[in-house]
N, CA, C and O atoms as a MOPAC input file, in Angstrom:
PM7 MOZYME 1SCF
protein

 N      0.85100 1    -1.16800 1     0.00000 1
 C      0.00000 1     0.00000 1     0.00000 1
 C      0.89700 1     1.23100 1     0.00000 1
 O      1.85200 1     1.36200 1     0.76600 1
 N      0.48100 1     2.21800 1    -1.01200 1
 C      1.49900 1     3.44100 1    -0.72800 1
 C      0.61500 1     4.96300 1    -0.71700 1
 O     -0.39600 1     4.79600 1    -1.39900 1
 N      0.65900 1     5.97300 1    -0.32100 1
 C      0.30300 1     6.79200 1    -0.57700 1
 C      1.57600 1     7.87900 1    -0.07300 1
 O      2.49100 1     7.55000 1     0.68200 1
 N      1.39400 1     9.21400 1    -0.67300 1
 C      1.85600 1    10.13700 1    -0.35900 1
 C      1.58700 1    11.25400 1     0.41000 1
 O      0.38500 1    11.47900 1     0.55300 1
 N      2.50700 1    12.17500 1     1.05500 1
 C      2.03000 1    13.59400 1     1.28900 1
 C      2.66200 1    14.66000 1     0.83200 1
 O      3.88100 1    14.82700 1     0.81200 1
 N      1.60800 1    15.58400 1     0.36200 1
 C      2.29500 1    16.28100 1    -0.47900 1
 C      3.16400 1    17.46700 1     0.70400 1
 O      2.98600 1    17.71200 1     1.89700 1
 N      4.19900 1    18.02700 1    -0.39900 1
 C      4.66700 1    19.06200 1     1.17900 1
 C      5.94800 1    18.47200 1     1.91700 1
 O      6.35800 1    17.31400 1     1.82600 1
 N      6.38800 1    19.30300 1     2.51600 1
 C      7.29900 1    18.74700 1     3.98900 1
 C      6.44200 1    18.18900 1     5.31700 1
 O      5.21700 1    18.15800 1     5.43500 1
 N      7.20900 1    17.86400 1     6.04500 1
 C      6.87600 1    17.68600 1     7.56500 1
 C      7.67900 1    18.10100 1     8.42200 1
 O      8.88900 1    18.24900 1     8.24800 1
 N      6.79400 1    18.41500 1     9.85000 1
 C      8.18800 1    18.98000 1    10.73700 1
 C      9.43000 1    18.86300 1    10.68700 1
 O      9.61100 1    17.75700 1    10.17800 1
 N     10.41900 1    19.33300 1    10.90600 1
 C     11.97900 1    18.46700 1    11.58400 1
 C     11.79800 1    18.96300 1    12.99200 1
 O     11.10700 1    19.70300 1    13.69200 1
 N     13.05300 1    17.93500 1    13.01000 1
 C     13.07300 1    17.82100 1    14.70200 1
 C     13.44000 1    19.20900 1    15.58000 1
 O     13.47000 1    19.37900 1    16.79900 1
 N     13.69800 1    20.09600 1    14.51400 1
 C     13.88100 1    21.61000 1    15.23000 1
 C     12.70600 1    21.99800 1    14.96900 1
 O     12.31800 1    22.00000 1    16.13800 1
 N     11.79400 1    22.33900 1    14.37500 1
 C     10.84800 1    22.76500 1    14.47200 1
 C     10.08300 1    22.13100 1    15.23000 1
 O      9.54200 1    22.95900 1    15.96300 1
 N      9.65100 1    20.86800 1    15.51800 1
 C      9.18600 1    20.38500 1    16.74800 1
 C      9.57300 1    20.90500 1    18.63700 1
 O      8.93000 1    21.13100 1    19.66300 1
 N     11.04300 1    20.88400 1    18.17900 1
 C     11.49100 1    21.78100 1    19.65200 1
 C     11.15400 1    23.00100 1    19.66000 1
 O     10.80900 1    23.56800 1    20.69600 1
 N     11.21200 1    23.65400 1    18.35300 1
 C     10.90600 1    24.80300 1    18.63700 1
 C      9.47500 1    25.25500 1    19.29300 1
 O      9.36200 1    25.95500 1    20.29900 1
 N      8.49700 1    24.75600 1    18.58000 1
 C      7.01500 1    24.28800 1    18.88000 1
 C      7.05700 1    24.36700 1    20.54800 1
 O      6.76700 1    25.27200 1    21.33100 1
 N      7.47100 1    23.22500 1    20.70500 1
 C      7.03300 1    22.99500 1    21.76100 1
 C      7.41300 1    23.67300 1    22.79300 1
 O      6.86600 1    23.59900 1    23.89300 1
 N      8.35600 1    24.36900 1    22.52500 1
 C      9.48000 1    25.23100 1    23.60000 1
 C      8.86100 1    27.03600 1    23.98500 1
 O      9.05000 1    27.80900 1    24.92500 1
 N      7.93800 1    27.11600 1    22.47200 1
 C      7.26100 1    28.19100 1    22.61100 1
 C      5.73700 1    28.04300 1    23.29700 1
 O      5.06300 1    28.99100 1    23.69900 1
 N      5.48000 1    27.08800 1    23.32200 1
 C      3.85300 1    27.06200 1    24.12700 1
 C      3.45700 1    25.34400 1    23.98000 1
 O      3.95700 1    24.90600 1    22.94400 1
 N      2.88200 1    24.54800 1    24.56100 1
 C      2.47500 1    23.52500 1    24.49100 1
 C      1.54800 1    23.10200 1    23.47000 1
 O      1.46900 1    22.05000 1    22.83400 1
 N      0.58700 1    24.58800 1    23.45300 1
 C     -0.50500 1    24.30000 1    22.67900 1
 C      0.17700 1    24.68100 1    21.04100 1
 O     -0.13900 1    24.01000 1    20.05800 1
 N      1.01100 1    25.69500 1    20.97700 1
 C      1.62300 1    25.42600 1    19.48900 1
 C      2.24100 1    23.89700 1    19.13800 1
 O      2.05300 1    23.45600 1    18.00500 1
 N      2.97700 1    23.10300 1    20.12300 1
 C      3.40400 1    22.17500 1    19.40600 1
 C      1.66400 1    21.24500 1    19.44900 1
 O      1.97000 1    20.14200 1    18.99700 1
 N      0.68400 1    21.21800 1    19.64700 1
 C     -0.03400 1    20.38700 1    19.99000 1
 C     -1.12600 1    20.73600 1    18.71100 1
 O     -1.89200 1    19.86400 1    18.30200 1
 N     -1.10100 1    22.16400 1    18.11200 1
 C     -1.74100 1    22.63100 1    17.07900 1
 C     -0.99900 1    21.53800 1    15.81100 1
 O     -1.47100 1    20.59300 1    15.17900 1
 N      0.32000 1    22.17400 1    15.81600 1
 C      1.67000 1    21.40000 1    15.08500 1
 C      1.17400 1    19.83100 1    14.42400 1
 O      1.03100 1    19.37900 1    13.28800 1
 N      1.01800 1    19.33600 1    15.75200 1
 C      1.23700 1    18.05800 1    16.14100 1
 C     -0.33500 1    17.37700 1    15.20800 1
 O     -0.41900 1    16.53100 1    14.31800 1
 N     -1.19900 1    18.05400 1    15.78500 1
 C     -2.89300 1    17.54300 1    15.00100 1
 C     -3.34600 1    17.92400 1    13.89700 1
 O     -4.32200 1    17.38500 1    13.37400 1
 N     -2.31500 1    19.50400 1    13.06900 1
 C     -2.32500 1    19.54000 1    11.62700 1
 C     -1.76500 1    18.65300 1    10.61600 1
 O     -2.25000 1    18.27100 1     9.55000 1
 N     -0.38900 1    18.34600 1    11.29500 1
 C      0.09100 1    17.53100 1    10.16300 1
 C     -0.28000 1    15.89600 1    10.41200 1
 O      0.02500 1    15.10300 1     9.52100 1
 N     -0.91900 1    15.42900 1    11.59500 1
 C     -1.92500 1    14.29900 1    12.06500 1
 C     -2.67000 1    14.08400 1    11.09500 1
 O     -2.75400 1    13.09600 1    10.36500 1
 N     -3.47700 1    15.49400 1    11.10400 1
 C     -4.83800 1    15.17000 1    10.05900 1
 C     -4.59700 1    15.40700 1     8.81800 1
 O     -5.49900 1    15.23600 1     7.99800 1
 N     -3.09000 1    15.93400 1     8.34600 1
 C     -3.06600 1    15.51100 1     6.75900 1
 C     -2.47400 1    14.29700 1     6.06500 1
 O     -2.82300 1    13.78300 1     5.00300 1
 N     -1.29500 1    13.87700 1     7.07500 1
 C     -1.63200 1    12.37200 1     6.96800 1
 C     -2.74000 1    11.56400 1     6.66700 1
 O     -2.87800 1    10.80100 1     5.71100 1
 N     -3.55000 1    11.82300 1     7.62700 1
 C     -4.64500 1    10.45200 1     7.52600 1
 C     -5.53700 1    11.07000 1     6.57300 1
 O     -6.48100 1    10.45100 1     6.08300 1
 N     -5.22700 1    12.44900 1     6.25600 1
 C     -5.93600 1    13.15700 1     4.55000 1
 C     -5.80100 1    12.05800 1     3.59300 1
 O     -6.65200 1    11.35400 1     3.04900 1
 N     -3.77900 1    12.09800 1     3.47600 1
 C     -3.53700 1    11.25500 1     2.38300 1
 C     -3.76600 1     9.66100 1     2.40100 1
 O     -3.78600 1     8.97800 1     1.37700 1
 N     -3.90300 1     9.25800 1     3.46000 1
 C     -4.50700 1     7.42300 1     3.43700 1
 C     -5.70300 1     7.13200 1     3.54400 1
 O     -6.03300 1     5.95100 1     3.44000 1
 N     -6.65500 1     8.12900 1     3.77900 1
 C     -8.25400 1     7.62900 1     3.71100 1
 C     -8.16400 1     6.91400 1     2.56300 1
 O     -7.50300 1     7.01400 1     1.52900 1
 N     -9.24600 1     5.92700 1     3.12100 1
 C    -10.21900 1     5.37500 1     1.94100 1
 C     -8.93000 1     3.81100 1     2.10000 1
 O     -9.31200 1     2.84000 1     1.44700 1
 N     -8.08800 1     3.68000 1     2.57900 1
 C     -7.29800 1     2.66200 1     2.43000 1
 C     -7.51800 1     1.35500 1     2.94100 1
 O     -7.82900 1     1.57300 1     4.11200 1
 N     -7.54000 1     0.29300 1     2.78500 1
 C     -8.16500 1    -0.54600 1     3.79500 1
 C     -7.36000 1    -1.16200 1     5.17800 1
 O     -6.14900 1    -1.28800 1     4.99100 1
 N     -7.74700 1    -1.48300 1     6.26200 1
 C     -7.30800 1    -1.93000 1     7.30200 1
 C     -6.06900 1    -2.86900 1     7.45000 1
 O     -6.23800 1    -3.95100 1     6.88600 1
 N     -5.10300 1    -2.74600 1     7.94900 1
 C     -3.81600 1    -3.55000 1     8.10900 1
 C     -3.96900 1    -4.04600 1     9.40400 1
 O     -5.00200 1    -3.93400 1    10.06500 1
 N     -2.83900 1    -4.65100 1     9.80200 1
 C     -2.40100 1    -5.03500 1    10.92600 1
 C     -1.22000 1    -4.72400 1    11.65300 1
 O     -0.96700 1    -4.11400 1    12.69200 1
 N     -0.38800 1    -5.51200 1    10.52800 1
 C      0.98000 1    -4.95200 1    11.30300 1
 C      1.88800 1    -5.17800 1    10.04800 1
 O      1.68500 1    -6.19400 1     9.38300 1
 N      2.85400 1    -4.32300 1     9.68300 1
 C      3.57300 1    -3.68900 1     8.67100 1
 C      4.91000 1    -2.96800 1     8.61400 1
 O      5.27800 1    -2.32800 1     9.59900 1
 N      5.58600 1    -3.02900 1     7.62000 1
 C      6.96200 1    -3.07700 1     7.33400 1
 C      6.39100 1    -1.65600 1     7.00700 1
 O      5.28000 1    -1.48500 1     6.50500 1
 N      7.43900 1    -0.44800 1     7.40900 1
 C      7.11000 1     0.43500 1     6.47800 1
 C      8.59100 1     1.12400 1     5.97400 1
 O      9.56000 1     1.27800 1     6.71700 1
 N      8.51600 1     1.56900 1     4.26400 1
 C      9.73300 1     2.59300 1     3.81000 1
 C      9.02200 1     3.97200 1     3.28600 1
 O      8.23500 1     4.08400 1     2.34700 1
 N      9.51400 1     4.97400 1     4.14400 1
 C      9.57300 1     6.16600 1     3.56100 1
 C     10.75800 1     6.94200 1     3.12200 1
 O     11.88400 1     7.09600 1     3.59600 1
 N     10.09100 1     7.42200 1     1.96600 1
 C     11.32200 1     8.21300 1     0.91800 1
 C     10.69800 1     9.80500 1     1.21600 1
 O      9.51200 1    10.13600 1     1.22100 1
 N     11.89600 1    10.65700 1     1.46000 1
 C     11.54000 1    12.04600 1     1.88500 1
 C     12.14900 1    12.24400 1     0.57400 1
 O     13.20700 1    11.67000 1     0.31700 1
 N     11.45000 1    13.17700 1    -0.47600 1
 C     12.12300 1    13.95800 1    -1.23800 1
 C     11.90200 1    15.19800 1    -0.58400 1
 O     10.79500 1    15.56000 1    -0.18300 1
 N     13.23900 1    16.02900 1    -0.44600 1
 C     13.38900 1    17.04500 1     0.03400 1
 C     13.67400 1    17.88300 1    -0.72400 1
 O     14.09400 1    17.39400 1    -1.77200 1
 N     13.64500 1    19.38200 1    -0.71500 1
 C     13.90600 1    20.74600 1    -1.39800 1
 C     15.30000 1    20.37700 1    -1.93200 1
 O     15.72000 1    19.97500 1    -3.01800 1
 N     15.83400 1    20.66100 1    -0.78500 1
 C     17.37800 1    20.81900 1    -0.45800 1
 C     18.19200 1    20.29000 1     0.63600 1
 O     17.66100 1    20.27500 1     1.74700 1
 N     19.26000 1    19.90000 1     0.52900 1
 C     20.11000 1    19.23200 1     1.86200 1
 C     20.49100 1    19.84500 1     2.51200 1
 O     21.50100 1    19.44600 1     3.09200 1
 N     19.95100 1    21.22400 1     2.86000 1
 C     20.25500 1    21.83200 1     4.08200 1
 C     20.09100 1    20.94700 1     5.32300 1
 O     20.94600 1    20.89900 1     6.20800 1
 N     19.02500 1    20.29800 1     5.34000 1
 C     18.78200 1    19.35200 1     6.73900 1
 C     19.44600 1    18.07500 1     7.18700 1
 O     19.54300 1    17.23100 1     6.29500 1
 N     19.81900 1    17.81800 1     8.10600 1
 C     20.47400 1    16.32400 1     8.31100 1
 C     19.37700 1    15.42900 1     8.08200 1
 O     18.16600 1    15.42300 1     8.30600 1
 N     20.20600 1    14.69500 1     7.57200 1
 C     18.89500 1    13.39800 1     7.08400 1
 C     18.00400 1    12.65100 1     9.11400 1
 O     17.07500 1    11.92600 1     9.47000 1
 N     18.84400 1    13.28200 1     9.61000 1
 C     18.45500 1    12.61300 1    11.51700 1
 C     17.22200 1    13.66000 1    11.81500 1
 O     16.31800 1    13.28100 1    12.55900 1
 N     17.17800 1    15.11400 1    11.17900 1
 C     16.51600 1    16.08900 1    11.98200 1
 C     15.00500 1    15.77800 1    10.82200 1
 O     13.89800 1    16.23700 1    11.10500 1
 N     15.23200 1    15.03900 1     9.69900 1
 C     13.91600 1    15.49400 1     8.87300 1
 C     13.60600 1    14.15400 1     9.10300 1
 O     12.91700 1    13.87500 1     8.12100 1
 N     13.69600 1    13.06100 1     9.85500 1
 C     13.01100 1    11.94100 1    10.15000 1
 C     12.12600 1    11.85000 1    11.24700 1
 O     11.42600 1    10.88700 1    11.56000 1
 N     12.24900 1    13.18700 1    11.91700 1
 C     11.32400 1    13.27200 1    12.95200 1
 C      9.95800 1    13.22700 1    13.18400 1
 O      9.22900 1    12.85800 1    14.10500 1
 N      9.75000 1    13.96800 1    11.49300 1
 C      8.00800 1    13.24600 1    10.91000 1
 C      7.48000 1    12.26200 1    10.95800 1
 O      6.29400 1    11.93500 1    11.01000 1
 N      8.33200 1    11.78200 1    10.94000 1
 C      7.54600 1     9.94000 1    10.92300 1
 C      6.98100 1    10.12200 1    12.23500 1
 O      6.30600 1     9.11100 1    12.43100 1
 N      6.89600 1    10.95000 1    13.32600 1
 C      6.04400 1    10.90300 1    14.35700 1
 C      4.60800 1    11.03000 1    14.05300 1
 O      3.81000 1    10.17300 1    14.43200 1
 N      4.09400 1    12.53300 1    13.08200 1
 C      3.06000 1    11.99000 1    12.58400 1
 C      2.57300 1    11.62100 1    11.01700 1
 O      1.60700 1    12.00500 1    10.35800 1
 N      3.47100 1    10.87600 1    10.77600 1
 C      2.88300 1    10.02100 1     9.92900 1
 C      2.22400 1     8.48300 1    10.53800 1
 O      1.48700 1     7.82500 1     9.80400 1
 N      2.56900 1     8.00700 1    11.92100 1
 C      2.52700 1     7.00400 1    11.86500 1
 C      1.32300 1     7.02200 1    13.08500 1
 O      0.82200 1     6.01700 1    13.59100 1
 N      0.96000 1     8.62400 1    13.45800 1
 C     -0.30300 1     9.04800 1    14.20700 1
 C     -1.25900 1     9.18000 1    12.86000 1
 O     -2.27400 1     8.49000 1    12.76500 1
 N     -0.96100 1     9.88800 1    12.07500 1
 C     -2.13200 1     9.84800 1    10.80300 1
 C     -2.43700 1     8.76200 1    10.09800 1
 O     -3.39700 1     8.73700 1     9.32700 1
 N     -1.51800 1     7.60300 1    10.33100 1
 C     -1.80300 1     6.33100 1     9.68300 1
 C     -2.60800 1     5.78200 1    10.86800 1
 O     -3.77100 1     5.70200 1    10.47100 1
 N     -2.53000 1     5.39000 1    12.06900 1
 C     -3.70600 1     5.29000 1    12.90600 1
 C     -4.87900 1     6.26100 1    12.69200 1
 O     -5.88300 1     5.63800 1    12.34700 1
 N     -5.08100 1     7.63500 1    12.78800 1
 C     -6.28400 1     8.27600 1    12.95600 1
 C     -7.11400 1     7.99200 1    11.78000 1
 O     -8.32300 1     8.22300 1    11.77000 1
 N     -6.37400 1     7.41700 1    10.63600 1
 C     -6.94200 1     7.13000 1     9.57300 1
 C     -7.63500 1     5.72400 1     9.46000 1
 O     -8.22600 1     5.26200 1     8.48400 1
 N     -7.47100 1     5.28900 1    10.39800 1
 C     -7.97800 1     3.59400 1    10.73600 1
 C     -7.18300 1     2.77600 1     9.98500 1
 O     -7.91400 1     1.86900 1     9.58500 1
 N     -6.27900 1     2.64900 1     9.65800 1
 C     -5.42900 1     1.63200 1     8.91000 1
 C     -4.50600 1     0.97500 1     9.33000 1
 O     -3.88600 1     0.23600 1     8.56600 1
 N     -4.17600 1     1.08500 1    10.69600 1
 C     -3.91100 1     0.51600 1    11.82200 1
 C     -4.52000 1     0.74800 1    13.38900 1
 O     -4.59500 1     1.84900 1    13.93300 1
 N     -4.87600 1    -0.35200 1    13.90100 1
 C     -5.17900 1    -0.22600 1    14.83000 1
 C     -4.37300 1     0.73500 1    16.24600 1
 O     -4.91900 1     1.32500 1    17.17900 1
 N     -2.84600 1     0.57100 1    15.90400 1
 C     -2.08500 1     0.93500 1    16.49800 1
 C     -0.68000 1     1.94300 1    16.17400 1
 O     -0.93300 1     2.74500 1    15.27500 1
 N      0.68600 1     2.05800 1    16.70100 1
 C      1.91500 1     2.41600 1    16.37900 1
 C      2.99300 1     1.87300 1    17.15300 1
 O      4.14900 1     2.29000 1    17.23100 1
 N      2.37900 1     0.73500 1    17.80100 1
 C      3.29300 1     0.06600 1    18.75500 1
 C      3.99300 1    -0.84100 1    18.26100 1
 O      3.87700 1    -0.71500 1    17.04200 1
 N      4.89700 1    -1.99400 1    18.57000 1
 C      5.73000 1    -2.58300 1    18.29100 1
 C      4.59600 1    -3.87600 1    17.99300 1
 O      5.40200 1    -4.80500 1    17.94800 1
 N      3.25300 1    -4.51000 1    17.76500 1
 C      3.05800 1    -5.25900 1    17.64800 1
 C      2.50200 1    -4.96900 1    16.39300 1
 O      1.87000 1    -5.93200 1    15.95900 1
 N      2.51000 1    -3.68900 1    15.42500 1
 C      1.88400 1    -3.24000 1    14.46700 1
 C      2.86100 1    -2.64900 1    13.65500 1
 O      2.83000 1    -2.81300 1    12.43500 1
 N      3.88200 1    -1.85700 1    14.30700 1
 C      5.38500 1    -1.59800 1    13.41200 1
 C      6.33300 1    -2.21700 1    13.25500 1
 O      7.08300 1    -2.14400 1    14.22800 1
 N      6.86500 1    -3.12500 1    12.07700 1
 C      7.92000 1    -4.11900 1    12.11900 1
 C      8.90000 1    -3.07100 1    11.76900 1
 O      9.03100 1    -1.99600 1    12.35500 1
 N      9.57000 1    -3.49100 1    10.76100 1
 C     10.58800 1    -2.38500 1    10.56900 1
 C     10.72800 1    -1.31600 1     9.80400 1
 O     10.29100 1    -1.50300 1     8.66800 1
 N     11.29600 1     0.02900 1    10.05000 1
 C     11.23000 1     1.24200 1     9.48000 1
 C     12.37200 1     1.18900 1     8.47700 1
 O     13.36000 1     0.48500 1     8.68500 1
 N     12.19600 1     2.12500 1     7.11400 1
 C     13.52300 1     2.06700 1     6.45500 1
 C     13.09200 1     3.45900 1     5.73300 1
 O     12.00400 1     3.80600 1     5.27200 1
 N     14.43900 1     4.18100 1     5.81000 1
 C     14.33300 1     5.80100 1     5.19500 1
 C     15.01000 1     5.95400 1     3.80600 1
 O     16.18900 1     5.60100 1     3.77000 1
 N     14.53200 1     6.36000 1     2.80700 1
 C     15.31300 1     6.92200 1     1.68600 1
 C     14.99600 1     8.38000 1     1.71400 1
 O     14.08000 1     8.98300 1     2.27400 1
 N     16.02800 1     8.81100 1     0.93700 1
 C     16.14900 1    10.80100 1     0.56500 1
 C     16.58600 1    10.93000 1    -0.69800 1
 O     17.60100 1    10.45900 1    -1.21200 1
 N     15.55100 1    11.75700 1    -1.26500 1
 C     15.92200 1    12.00000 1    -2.63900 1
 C     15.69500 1    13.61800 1    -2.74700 1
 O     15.19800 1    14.21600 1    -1.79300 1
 N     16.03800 1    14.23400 1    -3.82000 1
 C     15.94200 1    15.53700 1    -3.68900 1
 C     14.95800 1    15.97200 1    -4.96200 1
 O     15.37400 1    15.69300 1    -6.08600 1
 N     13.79300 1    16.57800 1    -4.84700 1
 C     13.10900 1    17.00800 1    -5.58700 1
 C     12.75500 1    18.45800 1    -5.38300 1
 O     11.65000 1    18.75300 1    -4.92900 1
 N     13.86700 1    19.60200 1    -5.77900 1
 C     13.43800 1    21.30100 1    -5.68700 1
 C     11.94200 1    21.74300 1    -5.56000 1
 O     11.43000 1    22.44900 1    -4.69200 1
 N     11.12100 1    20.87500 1    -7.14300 1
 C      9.69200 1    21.68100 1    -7.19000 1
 C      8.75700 1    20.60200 1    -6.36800 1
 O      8.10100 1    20.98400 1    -5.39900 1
 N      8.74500 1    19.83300 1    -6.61700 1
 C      7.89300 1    18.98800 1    -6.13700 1
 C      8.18600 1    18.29600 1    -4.21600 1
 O      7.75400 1    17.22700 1    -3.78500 1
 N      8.76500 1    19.01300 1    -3.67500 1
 C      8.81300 1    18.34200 1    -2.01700 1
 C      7.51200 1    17.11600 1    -1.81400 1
 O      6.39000 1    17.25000 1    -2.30200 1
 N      7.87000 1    16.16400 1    -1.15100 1
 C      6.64300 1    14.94000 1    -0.52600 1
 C      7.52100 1    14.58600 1     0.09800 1
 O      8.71700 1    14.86100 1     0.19100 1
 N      6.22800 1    13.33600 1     0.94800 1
 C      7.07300 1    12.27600 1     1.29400 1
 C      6.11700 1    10.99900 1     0.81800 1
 O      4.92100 1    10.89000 1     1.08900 1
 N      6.82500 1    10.16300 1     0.13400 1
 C      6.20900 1     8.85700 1     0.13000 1
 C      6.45200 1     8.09000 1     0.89100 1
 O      7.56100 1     8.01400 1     1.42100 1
 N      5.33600 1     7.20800 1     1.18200 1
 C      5.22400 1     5.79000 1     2.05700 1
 C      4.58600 1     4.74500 1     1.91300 1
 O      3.46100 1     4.81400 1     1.41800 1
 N      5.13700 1     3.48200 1     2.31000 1
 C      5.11500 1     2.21700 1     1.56900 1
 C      4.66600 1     1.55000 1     2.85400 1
 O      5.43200 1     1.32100 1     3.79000 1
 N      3.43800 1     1.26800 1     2.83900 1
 C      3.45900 1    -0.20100 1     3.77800 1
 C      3.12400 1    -1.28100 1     3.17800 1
 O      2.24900 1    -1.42300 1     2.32300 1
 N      3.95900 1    -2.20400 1     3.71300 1
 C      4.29000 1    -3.68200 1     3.58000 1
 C      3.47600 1    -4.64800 1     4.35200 1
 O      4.11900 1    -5.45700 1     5.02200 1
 N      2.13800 1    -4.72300 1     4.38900 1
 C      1.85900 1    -6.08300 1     4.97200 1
 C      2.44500 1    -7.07000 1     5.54800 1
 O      3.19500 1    -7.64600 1     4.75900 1
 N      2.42900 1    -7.66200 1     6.90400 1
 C      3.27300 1    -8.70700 1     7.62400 1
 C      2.16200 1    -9.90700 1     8.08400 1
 O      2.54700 1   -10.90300 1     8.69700 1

């Protein structure tokens, strides 16, 4: 199963930053890019438990590939809110794997789940 999102996602500085300025900004943060996740997987049908690879195409390599993986926090809340897993725990996430590619006009991130 794959779908995309179009766009960036937090990095891990902008998450600190968030959160460092008010609780409720990182918590705004946190349930926008939640609910565009599970934007991009509606309609998908129900899993269980799954291998997943995401490929960040990014702008530019200004970012360490460590600080722009921090999204996968909610991607893997918008893949639950979206009902396509029951969960994000270890009995529903097998293993994670990251690629980076660089796309100037077009920024996403794609993601692949793998059925287990």
């Amino acid at each position: 199963m794959n779908f995309t999102i179009k766009g960036t996602l937090p990095t891990m500085n902008e998450i600190i930053d968030a959160s460092k300025a008010h609780w409720s900004v990182y918590r705004k943060m946190k349930d926008d890019y939640t609910n565009l996740v599970a934007w991009s997987i509606k309609d998908k049908r129900p899993l269980q438990k799954v291998n997943v690879i995401i490929t960040w195409h990014c702008k530019d390599m200004r970012m360490d590939k460590d600080n722009i993986i921090a999204g996968q926090k909610m991607i893997f809340d918008g893949i639950v809110k979206a009902g396509v897993l029951p969960n994000d725990g270890w009995n529903e996430i097998g293993d994670i794997l990251h690629f980076f590619q660089i796309d100037k006009e077009n920024p996403r991130v794609h993601v692949r789940l793998m059925e287990l």
